[in-house]
C-alpha positions, 0 to 999 in steps of 0.5 A, a space after each residue: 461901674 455901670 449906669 443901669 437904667 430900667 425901662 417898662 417894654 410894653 404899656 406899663 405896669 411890667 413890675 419895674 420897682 420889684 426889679 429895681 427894689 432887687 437890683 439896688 442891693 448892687 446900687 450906689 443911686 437909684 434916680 427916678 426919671 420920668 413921670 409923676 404920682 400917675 406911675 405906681 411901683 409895688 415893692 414886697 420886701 422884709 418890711 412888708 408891701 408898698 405902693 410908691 408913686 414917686 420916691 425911687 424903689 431904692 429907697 428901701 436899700 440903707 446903703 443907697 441913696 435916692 434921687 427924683 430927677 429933673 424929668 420927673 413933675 412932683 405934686 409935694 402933697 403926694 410926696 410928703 404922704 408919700 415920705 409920711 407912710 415910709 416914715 411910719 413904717 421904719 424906712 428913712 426918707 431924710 435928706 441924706 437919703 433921698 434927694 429932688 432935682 430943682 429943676 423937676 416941674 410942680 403940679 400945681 392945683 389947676 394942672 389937677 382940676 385942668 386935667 379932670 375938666 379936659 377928660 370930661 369934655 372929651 366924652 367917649 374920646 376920653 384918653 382915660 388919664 389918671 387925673 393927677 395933672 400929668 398931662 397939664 404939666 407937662 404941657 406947661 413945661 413944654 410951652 415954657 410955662 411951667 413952675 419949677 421945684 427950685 422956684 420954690 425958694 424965691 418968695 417973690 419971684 415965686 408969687 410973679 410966676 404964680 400969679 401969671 399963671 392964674 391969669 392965665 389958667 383961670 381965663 381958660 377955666 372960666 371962659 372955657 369950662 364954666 367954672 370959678 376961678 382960682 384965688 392966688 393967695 391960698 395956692 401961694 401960701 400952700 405951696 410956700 409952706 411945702 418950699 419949706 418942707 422940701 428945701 433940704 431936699 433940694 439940690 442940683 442932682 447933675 452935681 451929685 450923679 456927676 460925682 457919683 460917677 467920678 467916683 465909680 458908683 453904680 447908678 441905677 435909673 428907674 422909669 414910670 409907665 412903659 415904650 409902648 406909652 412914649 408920647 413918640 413911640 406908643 400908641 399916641 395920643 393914648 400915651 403918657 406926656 413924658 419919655 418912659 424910654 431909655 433916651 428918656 433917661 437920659 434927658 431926665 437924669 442929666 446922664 449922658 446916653 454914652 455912661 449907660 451900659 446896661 439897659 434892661 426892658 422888663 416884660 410880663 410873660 403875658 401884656 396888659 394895658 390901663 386906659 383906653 387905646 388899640 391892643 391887638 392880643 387882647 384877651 376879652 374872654 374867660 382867659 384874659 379874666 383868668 389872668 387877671 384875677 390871678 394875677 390880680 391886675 388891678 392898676 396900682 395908682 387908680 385901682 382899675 381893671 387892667 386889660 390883659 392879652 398873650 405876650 406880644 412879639 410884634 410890639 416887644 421887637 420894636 420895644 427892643 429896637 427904640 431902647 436898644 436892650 442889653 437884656 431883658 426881665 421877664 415877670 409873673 411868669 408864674 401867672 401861666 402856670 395854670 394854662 394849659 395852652 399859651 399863644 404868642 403873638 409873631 406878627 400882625 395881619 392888616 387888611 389882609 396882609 401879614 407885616 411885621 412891625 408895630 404901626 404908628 397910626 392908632 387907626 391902622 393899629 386897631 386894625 391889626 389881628 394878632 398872627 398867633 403861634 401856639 405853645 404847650 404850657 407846663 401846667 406846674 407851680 414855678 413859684 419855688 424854681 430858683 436855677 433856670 435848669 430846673 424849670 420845666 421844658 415847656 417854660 423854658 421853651 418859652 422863655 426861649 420863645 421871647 427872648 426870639 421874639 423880642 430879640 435879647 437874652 433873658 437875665 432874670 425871670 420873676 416867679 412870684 412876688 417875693 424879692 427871692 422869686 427869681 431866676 437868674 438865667 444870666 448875670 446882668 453885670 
């Protein structure tokens, strides 16, 4: 059976959870792999709307069971209101169903105040991060610094490793920023108590993806954030810390890249972007607001305004190439119905000259014009189409149009926010 991983192809906020909570009626597991509570999903389903930030989209499926993988860094008070909220509302986040990696990395409470004072001291150079700690995190799991789930159910080694880091953190906190320093006893009974809480949960996952292997389930892997965010491919340094893309899922899971056989980029039929950094088809004017407000384009997570803009051929093609996409989902496609006019973006022009590929310095990117090709839009409510024949010409057209761009087929098309607004244009095992 086949291992699915689900990747954002563009700067996040493509509707990856929608695309999972739909596909995991086919999954035996369904693994987060990357990123923390600065990703949000929404998920519409028969019991109603939800935002999740880190537990897995296929915990909404009674037959499949959910994994938070190594890659993944956890805050456990965001986890348990989490857990708490789907608790309260009738979905089961016991043990038997839903499973954390002793290897994922713990933000910790000076991650969190580290990264607020970091985002304050760069001014108008502000990357414009969520605040959740991310960045810090990940920075300490890099430098080998990092405090890990696992490290949790050793009390004493936990205090030795908690304690050096406070020495250090606070070092940089006082002498740095100005600020008081950060007392150990309270952050180590804090956390303490959270070990106990999550002990059920925690396992050595590779164990339980390797099984499931063995025994021939489908795995699904579910990522946080888009490509165009990867730390190495995006637009850095306004990227995400951890790897959104299909090698990332691999590293964040412990699945090697050989037992993916279905990796699948989800687009919006149009871009959007959080936080600051070069977007070359934004849209600054009564358009782009249309969309926006339509679409209401408000981030998941911090609540902010997203930036919106025509669909981007140029950064699709190079998503596609460092994902290598067997398919692709388009969602909110429904979102253009109203335009009467579309624009996709086919190349870019740099200082007079037209390339054709998404360049890695930011400064170079900002300097890139979108080369248009304008399409006519249908101007009719696909909200209730559910074969791909039914659709009008000029949507299909467009369809047509990504799937060219971007350079793979089309297997599903989103249409509305619902679990049964799709289109399968083709199957995707």
């Amino acid at each position: 059976m086949p291992v699915i991983a689900i990747i954002g192809a563009q700067w996040g906020d493509e509707g990856k959870g929608r695309v999972v909570d739909l596909i995991t009626e086919k999954a035996d597991v369904v693994v987060r792999y990357s990123g923390g509570d600065n990703a949000g999903h929404t998920v519409i389903n028969n019991l109603g709307k939800f935002a999740l930030h880190l537990i897995p989209s296929g915990i909404f499926s009674k037959d499949a069971v959910s994994v938070i993988g190594n890659g993944v860094v956890v805050n456990p008070k965001s986890l348990f209101t989490e857990m708490d909220m789907l608790t309260s509302r009738g979905v089961d986040v016991s043990p038997a169903r839903l499973s954390i990696s002793d290897r994922a990395q713990l933000i910790m409470p000076y991650h969190l105040l580290l990264d607020k004072l970091e985002e304050q001291s760069l001014g108008n150079s502000a990357i414009g991060t969520t605040l959740k700690g991310i960045g810090p995190v990940y920075s300490d799991k890099v430098a080998r610094r990092g405090i890990r789930v696992g490290d949790l159910m050793d009390k004493k080694a936990f205090k030795v490793q908690l304690k050096a880091a406070l020495d250090r953190k606070n070092q940089v906190l006082t002498k740095i920023y100005g600020v008081e320093p950060l007392a150990l006893e309270p952050i180590y009974d804090e956390y303490l108590a959270y070990g106990q809480r999550l002990a059920p949960y925690i396992q050595e996952t590779t164990l339980t993806l390797n099984e499931a292997l063995e025994k021939g389930k489908t795995i699904l892997l579910e990522g946080a954030q888009g490509t165009l965010l990867d730390p190495d491919f995006g637009t850095y340094p306004y990227t995400t810390s951890s790897s959104p893309i299909a090698g990332g899922a691999s590293i964040g899971t412990g699945i090697g890249p050989n037992k993916m056989n279905v990796i699948l980029g989800v687009y919006k039929a149009y871009c959007t972007r959080v936080g600051g950094g070069p977007f070359p088809t934004e849209l600054k004017d009564a358009v782009g607001d249309q969309i926006r407000e339509r679409a209401h384009e408000f981030g998941t997570t911090t609540g902010r305004p997203r930036r919106c803009g025509w669909f981007d051929g140029v950064a699709a093609r190079f998503s596609q190439r460092v994902n290598g996409f067997t398919g692709m989902v388009i969602t909110r496609f429904d979102i253009l119905d109203v335009l009467p006019s579309l624009k996709v973006c086919t190349a870019y022009k740099l200082d007079g000259k037209i390339i054709n590929y998404f360049p890695a310095n930011i400064d170079v990117l900002a300097r890139c014009e979108p080369v248009y090709e304008e399409l006519p839009g249908w101007m009719t409510s696909t909200e209730n189409i559910r074969k791909y024949k039914d659709l009008p010409v000029n949507a299909k057209n467009y369809v047509k149009r990504m799937e060219e761009l971007s350079g793979c087929p089309a297997n599903l098309i989103g249409v509305g926010p619902a679990r049964e607004q799709i289109i399968e244009k083709s199957p995707i095992i």
